[in-house]
Backbone as CSV, one residue per row, in Angstrom:
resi,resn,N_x,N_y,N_z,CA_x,CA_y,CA_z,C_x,C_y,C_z
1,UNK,0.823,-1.191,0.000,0.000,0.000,0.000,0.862,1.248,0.000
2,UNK,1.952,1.147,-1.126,3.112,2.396,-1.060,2.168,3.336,-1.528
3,UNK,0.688,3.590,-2.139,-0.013,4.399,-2.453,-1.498,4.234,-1.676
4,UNK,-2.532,4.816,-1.357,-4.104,4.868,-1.116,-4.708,5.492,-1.506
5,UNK,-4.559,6.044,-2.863,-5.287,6.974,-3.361,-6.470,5.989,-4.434
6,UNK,-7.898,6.807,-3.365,-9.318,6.889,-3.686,-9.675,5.454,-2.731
7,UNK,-9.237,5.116,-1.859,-9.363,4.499,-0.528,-9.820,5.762,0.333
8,UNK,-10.892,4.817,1.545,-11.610,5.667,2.194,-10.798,4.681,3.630
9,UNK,-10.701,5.319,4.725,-9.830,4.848,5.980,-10.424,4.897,6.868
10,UNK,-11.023,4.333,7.987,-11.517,4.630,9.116,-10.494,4.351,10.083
11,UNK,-9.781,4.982,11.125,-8.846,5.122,12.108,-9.543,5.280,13.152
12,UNK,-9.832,4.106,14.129,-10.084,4.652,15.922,-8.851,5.175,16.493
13,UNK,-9.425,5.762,17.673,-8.867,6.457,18.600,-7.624,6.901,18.024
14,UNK,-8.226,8.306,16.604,-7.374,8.783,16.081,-6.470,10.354,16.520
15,UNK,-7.519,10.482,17.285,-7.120,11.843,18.332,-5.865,12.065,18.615
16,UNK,-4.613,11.119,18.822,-3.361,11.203,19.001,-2.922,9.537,19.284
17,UNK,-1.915,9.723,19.692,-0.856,8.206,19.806,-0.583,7.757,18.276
18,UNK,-0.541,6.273,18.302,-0.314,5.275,17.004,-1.510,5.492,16.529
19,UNK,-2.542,5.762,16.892,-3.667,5.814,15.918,-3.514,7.799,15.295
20,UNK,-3.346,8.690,15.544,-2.649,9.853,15.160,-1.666,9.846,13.701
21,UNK,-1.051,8.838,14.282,0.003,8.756,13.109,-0.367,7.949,11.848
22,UNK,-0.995,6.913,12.196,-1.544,5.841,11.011,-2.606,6.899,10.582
23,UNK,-3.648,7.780,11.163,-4.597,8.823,10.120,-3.544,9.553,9.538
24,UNK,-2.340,10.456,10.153,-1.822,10.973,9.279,-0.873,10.480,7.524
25,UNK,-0.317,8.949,8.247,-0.010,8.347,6.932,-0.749,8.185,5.774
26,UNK,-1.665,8.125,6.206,-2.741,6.918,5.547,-3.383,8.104,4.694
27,UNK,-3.508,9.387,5.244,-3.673,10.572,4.366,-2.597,11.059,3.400
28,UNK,-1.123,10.679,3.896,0.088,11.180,2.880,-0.273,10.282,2.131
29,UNK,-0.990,8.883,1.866,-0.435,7.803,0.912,-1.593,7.951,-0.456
30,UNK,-2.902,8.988,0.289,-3.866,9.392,-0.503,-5.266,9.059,-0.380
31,UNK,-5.869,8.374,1.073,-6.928,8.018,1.439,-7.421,8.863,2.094
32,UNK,-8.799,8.987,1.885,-9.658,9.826,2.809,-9.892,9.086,4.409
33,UNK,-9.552,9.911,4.933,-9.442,9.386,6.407,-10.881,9.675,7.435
34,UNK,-11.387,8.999,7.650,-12.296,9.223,9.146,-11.829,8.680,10.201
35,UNK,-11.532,9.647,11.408,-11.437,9.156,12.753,-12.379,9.319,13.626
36,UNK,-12.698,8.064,14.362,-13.412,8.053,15.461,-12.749,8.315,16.844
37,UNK,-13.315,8.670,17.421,-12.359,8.891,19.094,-13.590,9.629,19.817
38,UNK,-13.260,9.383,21.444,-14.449,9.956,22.337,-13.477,11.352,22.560
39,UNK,-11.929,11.232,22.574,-11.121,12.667,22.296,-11.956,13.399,20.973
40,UNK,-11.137,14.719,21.147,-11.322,15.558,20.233,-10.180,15.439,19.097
41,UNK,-10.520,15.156,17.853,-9.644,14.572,16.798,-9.168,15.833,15.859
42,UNK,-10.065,16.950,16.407,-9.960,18.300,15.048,-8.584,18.605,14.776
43,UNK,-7.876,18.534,15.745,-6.206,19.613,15.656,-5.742,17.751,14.356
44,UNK,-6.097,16.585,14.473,-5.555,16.061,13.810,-6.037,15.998,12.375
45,UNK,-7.050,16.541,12.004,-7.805,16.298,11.046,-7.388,17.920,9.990
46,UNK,-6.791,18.876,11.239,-6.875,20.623,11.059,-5.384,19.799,9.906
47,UNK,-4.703,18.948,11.095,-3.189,18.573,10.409,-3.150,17.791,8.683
48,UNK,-4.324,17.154,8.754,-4.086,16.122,7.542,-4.533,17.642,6.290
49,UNK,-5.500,18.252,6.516,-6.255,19.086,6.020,-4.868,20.466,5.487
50,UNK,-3.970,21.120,6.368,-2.948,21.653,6.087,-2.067,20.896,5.334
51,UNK,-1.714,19.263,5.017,-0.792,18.713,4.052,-1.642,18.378,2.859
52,UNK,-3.202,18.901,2.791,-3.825,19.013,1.321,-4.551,17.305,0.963
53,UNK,-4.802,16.875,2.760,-5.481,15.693,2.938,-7.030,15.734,3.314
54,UNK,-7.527,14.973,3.115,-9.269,14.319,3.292,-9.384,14.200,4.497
55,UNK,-10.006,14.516,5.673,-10.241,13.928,6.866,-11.792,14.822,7.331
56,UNK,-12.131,13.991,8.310,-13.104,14.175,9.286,-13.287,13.187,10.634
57,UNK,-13.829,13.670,11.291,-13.543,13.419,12.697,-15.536,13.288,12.928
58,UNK,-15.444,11.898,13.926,-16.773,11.606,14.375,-16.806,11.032,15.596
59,UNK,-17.067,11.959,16.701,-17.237,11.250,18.140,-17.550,9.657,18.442
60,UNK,-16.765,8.947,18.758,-17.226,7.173,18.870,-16.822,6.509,20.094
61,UNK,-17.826,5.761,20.589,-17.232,5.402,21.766,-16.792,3.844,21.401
62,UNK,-15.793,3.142,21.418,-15.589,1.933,21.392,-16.190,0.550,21.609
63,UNK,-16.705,1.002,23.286,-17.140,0.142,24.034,-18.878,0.683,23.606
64,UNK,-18.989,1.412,22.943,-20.652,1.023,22.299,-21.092,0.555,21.541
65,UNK,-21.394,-0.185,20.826,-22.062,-0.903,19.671,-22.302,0.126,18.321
66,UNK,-23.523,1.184,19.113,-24.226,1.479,18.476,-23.389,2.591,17.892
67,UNK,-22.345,2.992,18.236,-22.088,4.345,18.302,-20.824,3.862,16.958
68,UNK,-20.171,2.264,17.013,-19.294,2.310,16.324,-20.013,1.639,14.863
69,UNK,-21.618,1.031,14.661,-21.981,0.987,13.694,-22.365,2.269,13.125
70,UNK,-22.886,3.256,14.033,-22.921,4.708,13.315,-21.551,5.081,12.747
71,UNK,-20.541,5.038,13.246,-19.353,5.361,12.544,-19.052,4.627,11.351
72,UNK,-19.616,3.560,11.316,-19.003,2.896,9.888,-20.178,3.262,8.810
73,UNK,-21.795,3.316,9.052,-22.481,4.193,8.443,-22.365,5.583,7.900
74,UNK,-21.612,5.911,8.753,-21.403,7.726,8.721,-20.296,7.599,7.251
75,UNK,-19.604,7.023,7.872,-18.092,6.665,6.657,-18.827,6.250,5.009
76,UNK,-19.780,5.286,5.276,-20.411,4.799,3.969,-20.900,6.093,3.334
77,UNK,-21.960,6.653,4.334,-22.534,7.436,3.532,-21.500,8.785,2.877
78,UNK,-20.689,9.369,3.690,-20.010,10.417,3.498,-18.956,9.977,2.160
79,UNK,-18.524,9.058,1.887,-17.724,8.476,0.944,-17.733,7.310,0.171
80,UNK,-18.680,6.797,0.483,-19.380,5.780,-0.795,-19.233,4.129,-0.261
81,UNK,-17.795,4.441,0.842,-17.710,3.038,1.385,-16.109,2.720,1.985
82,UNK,-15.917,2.037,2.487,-14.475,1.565,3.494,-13.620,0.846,2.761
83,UNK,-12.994,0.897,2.970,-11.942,-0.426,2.563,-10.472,-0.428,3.646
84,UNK,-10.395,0.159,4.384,-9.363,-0.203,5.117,-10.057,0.053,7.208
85,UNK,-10.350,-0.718,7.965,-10.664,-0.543,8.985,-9.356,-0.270,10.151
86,UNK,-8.628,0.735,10.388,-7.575,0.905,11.650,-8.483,0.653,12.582
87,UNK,-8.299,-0.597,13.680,-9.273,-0.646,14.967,-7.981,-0.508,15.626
88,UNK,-8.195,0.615,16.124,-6.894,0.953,17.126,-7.162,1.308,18.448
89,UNK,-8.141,1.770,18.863,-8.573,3.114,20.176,-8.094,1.509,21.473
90,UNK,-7.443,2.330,22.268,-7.172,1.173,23.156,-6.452,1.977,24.489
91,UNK,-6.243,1.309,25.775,-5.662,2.316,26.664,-5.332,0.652,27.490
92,UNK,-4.249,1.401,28.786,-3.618,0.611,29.500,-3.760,1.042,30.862
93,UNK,-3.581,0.077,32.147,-3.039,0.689,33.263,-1.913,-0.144,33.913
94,UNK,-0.954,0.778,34.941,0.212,-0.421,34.861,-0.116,-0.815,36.229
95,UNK,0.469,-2.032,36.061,1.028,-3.033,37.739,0.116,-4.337,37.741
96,UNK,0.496,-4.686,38.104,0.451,-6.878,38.397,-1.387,-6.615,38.947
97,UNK,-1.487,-8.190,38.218,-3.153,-8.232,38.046,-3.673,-8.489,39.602
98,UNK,-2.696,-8.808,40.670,-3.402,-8.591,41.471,-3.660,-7.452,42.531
99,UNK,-3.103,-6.438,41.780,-2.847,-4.928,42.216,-3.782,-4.214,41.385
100,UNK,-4.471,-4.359,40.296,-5.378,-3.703,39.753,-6.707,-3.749,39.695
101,UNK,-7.161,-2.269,40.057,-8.310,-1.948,40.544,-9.491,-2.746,39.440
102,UNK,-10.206,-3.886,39.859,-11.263,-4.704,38.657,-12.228,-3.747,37.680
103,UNK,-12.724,-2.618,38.582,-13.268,-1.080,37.588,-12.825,-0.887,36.623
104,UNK,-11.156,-0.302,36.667,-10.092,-0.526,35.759,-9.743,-1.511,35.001
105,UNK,-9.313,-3.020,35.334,-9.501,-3.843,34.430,-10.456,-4.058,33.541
106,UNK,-12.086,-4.100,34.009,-12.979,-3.951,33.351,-12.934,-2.679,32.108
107,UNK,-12.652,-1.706,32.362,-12.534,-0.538,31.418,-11.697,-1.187,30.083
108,UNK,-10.364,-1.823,30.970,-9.455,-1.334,30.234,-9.953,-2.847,28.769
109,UNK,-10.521,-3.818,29.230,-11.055,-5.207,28.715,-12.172,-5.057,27.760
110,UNK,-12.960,-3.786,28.173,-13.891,-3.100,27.140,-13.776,-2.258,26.065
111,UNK,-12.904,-1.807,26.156,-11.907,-1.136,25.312,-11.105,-2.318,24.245
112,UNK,-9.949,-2.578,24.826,-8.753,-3.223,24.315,-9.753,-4.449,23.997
113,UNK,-10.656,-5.359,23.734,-11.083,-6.392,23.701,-12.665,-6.423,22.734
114,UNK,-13.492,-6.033,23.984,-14.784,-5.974,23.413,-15.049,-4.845,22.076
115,UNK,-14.093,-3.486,22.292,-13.701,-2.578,21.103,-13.936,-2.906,20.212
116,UNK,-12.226,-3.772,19.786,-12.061,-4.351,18.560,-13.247,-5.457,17.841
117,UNK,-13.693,-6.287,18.991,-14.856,-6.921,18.533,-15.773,-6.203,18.028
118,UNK,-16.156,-5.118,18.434,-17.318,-4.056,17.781,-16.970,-3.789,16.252
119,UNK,-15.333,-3.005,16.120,-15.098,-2.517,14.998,-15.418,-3.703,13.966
120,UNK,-14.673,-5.062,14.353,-14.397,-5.862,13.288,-16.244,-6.299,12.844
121,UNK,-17.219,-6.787,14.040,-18.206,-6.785,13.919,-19.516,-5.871,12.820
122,UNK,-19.101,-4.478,13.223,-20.105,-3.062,12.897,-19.444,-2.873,11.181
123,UNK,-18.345,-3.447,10.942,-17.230,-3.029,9.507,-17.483,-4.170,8.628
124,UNK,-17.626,-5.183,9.304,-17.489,-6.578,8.233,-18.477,-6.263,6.797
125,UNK,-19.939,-6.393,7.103,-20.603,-6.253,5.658,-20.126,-4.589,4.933
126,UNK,-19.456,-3.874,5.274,-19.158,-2.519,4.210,-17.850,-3.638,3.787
127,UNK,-16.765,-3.293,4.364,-15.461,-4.374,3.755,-16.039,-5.561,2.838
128,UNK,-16.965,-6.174,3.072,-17.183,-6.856,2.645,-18.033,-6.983,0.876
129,UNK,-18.941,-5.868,1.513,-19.138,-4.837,-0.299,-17.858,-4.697,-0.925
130,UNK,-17.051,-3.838,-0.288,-15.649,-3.286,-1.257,-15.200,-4.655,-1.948
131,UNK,-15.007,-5.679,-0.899,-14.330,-6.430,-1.765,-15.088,-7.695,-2.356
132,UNK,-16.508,-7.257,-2.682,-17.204,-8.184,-3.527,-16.928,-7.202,-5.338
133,UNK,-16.531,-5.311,-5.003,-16.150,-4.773,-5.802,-15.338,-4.663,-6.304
134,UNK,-13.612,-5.526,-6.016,-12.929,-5.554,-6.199,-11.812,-4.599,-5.672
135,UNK,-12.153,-4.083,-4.765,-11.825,-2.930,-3.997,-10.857,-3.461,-2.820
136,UNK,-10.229,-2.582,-1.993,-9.432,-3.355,-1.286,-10.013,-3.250,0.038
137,UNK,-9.852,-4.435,0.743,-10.789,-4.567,2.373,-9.630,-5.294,3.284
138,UNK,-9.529,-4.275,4.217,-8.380,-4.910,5.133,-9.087,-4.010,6.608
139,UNK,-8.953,-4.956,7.371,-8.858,-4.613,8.636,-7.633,-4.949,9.621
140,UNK,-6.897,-3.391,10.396,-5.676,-3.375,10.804,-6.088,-3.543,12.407
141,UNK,-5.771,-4.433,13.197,-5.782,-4.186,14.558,-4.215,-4.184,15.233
142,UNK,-4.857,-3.316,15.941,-3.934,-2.180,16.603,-3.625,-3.814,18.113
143,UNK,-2.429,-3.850,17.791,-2.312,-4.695,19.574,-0.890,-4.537,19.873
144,UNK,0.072,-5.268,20.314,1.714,-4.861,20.691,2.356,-5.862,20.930
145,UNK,3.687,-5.474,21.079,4.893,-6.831,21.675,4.293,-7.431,22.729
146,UNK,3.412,-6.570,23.279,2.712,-7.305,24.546,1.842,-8.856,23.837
147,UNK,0.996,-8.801,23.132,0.517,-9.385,21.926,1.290,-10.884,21.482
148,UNK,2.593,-10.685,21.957,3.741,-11.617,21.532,4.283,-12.557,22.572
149,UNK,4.144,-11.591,23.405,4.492,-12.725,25.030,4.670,-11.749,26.354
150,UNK,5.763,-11.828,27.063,5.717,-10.599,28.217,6.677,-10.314,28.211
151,UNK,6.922,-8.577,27.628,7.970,-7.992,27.966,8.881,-7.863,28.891
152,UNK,10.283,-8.525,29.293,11.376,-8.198,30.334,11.474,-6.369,30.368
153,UNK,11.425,-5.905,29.397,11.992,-4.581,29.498,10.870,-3.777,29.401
154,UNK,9.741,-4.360,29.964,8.494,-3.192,30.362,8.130,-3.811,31.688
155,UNK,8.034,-2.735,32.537,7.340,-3.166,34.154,5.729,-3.656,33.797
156,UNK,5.324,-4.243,35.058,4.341,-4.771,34.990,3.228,-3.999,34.644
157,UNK,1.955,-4.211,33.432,0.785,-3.816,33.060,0.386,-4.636,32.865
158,UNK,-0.437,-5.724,33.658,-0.994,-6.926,33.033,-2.044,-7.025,32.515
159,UNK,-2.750,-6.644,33.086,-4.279,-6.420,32.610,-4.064,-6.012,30.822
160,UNK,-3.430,-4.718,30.603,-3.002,-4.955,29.663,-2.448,-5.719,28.611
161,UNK,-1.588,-6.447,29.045,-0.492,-7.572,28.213,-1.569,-8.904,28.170
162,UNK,-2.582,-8.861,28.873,-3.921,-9.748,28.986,-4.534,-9.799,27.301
163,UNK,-5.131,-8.412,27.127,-6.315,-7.869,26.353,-5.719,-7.795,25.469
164,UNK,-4.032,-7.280,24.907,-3.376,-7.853,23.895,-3.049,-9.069,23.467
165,UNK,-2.268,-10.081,24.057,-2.866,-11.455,23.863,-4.535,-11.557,23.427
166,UNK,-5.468,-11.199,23.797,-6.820,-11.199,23.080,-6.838,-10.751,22.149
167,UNK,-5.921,-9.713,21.329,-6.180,-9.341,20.417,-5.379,-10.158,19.318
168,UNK,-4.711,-10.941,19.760,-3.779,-12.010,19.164,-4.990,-12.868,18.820
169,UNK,-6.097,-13.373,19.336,-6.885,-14.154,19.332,-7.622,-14.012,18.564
170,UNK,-8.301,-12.669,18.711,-9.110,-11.480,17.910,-9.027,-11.740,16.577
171,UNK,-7.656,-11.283,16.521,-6.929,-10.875,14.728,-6.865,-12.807,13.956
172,UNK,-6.433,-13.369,14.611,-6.467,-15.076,14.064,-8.025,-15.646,14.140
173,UNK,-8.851,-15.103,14.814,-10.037,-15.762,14.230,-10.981,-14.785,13.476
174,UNK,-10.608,-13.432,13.082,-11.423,-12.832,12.098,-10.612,-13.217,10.757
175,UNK,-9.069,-13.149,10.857,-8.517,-13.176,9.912,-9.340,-14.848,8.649
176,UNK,-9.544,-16.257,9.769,-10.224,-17.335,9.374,-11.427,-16.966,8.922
177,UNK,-12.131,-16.229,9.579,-13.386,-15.889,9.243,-14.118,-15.284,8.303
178,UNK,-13.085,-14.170,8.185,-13.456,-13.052,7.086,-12.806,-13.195,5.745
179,UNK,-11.550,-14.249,5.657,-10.855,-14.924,4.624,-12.105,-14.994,3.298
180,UNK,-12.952,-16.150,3.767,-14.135,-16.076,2.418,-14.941,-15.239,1.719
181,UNK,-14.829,-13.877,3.140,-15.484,-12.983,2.232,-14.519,-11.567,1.273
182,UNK,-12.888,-12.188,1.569,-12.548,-11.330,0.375,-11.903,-10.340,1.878
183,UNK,-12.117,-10.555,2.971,-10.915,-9.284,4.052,-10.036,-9.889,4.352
184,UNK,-8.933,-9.149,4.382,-7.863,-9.486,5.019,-7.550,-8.898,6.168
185,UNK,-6.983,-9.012,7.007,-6.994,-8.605,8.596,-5.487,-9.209,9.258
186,UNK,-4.848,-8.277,9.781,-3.607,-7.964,10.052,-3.853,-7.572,11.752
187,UNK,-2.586,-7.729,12.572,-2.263,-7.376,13.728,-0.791,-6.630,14.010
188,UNK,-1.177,-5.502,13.970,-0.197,-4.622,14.378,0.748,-4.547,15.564
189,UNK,2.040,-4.814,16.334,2.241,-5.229,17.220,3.732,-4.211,17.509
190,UNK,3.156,-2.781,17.780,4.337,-1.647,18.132,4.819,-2.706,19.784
191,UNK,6.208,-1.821,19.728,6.600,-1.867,21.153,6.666,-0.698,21.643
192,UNK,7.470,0.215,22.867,7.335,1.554,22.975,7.250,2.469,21.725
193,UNK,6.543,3.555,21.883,5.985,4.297,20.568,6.656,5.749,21.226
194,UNK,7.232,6.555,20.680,7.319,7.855,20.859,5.654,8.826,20.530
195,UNK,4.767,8.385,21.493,3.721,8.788,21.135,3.754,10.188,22.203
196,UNK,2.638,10.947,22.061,2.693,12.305,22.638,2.628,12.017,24.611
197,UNK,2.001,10.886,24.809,2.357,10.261,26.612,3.662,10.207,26.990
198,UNK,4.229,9.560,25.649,5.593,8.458,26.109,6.410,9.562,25.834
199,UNK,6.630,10.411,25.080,7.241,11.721,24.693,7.140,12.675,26.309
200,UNK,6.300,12.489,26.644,5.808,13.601,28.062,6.921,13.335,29.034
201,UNK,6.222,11.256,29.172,7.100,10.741,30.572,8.498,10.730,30.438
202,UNK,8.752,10.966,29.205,10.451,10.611,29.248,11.070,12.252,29.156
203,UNK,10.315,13.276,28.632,10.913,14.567,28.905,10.781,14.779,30.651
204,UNK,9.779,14.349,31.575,9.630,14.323,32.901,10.512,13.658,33.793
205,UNK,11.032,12.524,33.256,11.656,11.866,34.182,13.186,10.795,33.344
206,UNK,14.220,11.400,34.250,15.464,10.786,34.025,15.449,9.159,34.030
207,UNK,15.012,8.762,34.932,14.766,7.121,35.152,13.638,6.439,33.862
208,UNK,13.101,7.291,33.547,11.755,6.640,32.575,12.832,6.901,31.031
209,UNK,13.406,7.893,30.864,14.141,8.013,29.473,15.267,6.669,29.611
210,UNK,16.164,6.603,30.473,16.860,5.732,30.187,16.162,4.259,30.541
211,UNK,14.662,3.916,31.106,14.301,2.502,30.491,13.521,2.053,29.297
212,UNK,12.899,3.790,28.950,11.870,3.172,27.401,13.009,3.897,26.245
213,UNK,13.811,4.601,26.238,14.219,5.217,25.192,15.259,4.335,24.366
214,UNK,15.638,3.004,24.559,16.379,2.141,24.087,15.958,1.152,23.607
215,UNK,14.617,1.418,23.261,13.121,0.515,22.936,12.345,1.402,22.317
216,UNK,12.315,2.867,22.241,11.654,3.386,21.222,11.855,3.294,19.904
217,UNK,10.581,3.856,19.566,9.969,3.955,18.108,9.460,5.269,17.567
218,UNK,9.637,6.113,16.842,8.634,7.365,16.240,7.469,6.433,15.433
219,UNK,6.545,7.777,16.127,5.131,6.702,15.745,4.563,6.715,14.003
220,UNK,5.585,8.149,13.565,5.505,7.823,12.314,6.030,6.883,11.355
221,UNK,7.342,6.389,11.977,7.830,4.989,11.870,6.799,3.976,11.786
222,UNK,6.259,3.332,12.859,5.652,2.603,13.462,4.239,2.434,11.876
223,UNK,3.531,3.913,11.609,2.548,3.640,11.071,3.070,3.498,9.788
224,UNK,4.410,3.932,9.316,5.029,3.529,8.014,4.835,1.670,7.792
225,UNK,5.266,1.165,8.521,5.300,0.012,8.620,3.924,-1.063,8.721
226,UNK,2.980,-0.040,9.354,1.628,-1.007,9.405,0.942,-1.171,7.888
227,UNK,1.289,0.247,6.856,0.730,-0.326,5.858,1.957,-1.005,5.144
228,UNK,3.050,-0.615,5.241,3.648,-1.598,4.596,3.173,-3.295,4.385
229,UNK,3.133,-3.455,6.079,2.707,-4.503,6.573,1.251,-5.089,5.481
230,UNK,0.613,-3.911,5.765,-0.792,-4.706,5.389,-0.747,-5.258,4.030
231,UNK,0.282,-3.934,2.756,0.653,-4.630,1.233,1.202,-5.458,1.249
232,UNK,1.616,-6.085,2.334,3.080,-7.678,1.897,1.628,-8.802,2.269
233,UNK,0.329,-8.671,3.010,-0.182,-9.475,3.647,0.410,-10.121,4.746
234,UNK,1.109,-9.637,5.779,1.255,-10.075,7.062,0.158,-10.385,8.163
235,UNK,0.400,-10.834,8.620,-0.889,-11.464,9.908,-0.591,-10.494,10.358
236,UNK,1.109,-10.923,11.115,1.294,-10.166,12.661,2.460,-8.754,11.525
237,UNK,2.281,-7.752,11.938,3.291,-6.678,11.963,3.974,-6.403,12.925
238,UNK,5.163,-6.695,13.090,5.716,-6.197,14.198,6.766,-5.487,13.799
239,UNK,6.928,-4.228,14.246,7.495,-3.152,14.210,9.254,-2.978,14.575
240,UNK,9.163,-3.117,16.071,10.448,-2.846,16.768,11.180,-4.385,17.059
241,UNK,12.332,-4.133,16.388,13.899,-4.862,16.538,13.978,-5.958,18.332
242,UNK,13.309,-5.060,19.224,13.577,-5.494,20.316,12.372,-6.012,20.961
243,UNK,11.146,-6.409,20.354,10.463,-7.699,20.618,10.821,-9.001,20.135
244,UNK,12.214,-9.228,19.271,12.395,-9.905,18.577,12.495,-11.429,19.596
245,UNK,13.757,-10.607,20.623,14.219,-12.296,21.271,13.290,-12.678,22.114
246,UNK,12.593,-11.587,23.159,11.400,-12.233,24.025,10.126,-12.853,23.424
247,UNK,9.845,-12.505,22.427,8.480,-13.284,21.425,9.373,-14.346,21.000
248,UNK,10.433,-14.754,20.351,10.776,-15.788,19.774,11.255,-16.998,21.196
249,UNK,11.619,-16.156,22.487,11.452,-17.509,23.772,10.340,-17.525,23.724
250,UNK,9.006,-16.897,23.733,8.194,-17.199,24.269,7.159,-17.958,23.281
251,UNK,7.557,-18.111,22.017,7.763,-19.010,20.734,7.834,-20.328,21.269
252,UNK,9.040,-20.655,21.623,9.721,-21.939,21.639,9.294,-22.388,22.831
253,UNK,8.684,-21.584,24.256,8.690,-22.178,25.585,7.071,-22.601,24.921
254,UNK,6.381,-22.158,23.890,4.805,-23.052,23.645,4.966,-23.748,23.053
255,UNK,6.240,-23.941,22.367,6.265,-25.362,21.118,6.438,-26.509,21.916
256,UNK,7.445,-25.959,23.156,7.975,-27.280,23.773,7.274,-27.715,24.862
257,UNK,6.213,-26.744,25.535,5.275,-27.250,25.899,4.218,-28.261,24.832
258,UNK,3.757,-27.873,24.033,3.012,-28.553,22.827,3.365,-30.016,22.219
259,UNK,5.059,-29.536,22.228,5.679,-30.734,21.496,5.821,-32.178,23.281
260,UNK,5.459,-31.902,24.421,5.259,-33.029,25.290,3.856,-33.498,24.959
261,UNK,2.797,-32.934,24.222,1.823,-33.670,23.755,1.714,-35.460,23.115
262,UNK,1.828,-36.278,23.761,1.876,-37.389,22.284,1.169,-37.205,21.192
263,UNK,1.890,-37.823,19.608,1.444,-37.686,18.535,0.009,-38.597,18.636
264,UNK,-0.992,-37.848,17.800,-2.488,-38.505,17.743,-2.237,-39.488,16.507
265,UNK,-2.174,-40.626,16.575,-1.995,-41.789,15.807,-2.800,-41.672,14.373
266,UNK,-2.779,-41.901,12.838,-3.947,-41.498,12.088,-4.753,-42.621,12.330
267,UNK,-6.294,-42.348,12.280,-6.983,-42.610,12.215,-8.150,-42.913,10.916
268,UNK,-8.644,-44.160,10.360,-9.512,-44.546,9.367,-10.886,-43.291,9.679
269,UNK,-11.053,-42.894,8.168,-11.980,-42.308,8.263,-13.350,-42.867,8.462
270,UNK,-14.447,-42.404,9.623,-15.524,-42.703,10.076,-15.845,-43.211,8.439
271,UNK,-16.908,-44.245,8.933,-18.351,-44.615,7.800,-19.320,-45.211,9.225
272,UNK,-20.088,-43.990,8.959,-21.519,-44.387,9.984,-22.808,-43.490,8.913
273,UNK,-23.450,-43.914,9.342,-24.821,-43.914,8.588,-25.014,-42.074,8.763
274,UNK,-24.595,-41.488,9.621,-24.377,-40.337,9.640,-23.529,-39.272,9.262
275,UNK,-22.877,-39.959,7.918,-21.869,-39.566,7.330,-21.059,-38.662,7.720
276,UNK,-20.698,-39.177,9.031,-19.381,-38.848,9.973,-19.763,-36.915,10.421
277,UNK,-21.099,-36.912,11.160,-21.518,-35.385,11.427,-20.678,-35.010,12.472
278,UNK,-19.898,-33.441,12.674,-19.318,-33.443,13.640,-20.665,-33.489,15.021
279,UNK,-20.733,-33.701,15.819,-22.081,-34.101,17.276,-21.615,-32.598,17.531
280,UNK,-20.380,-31.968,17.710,-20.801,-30.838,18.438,-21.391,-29.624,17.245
281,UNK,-21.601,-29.771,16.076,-21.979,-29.104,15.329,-23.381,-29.376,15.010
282,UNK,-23.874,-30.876,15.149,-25.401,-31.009,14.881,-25.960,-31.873,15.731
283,UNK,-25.498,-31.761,16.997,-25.955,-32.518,18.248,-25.646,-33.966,17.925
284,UNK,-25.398,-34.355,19.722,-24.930,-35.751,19.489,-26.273,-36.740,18.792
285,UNK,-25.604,-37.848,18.439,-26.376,-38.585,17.880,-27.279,-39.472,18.795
């Protein structure tokens, strides 16, 4: 996708962070951009609009249904139709799951989880027009190195590193799902982002620059790479150099758990008068 011109984009929680930067790419590459966010998205939309880009901005809450099928309606009608879904809007809180407030977990699980289920849900039949038109239909979810296994060189956010793993889950069973109807669906997987937070905490504090700044990323980097990602057809995108060795142990510590499985012997194919129905698909027999 080294180009998007006459692609229409929908970007959550485009207001700022990685979702900020993927609306602003995604406008250099030539797509009309809509962002949703319960933030105020204008100063980003004022931005795409000053480099002689398409944008608009539509209040959305994630964790509503209704609010994120209005957004993908709003998008149809205003531009004829979608073809690329950014489900990005997502938030974190840090420290070990049994230190975090369940309010908070809950938030953060409705968001990072039930979210993306909305977007991919409320988007499927428009994507799914485009690419009965020959048009291009991809849905990008937004998740992280967290996504990959558990970061050594990030303190504890579990709850977080939870709902990413879900989105690992997320992205592999829409990707099966939505395969027949012509979408493709990708998982985005930044590690620290030089986003406008992470930019704050590390101008604030000496101890926070020297543990995320040897692990950063510019987030315009980051969104360079997601469409890259999405034109090669990648599942997973992963961004930064230094999720490499902790996802690839945490690779091998599930194979070799997996691989103590014994091998399932082959087996003659059923002949029963029920021409071998799966029972949990059409009740036991």
């Amino acid at each position: 996708m080294k180009t998007l011109d006459n692609t229409v984009i929908v970007v959550t929680g485009g207001a700022a962070g990685i979702g900020r930067a993927l609306a602003l790419e995604a406008a250099a590459r030539g797509a009309a951009v809509i962002i949703g966010d319960v933030q105020d998205a204008q100063p980003t939309v004022d931005a795409i609009a000053a480099a002689g880009g398409r944008a608009e901005w539509r209040p959305c809450d994630m964790t509503q249904y209704p609010d994120v099928a209005a957004l993908a309606e709003h998008a149809v009608e205003r531009f004829g139709g979608i073809n690329v879904l950014c489900n990005n809007a997502g938030r974190g809180v840090p420290g070990p799951l049994h230190a975090t407030d369940p309010s908070l977990a809950r938030q953060v699980l409705d968001l990072n989880v039930l979210g993306l289920f909305h977007g991919i849900h409320a988007f499927t039949p428009h994507l799914q027009a485009a690419a009965a038109a020959g048009r291009p239909a991809f849905i990008l979810n937004t998740g992280s190195e967290h996504s990959l296994g558990v970061p050594p060189h990030v303190g504890p956010m579990s709850i977080y590193t939870a709902s990413k793993f879900a989105a690992l889950g997320l992205t592999e069973t829409a990707a099966r799902d939505l395969a027949p109807l012509g979408i493709k669906v990708s998982l985005l997987t930044p590690g620290w982002v030089r986003t406008e937070r992470v930019t704050a905490l590390i101008g604030a504090s000496a101890e926070a620059a020297a543990r995320i700044e040897p692990y950063a990323q510019d987030s315009a980097e980051v969104a360079a790479k997601a469409f890259d990602g999405l034109a090669a057809g990648h599942l997973i995108i992963a961004t930064n150099p230094a999720s490499r060795e902790f996802a690839m142990a945490h690779a091998r510590q599930l194979m070799a758990e997996v691989q103590r499985l014994p091998q399932q012997a082959e087996q003659e194919p059923a002949t029963t008068t029920s021409g071998g129905r799966c029972p949990f698909m059409h009740g036991n027999p």
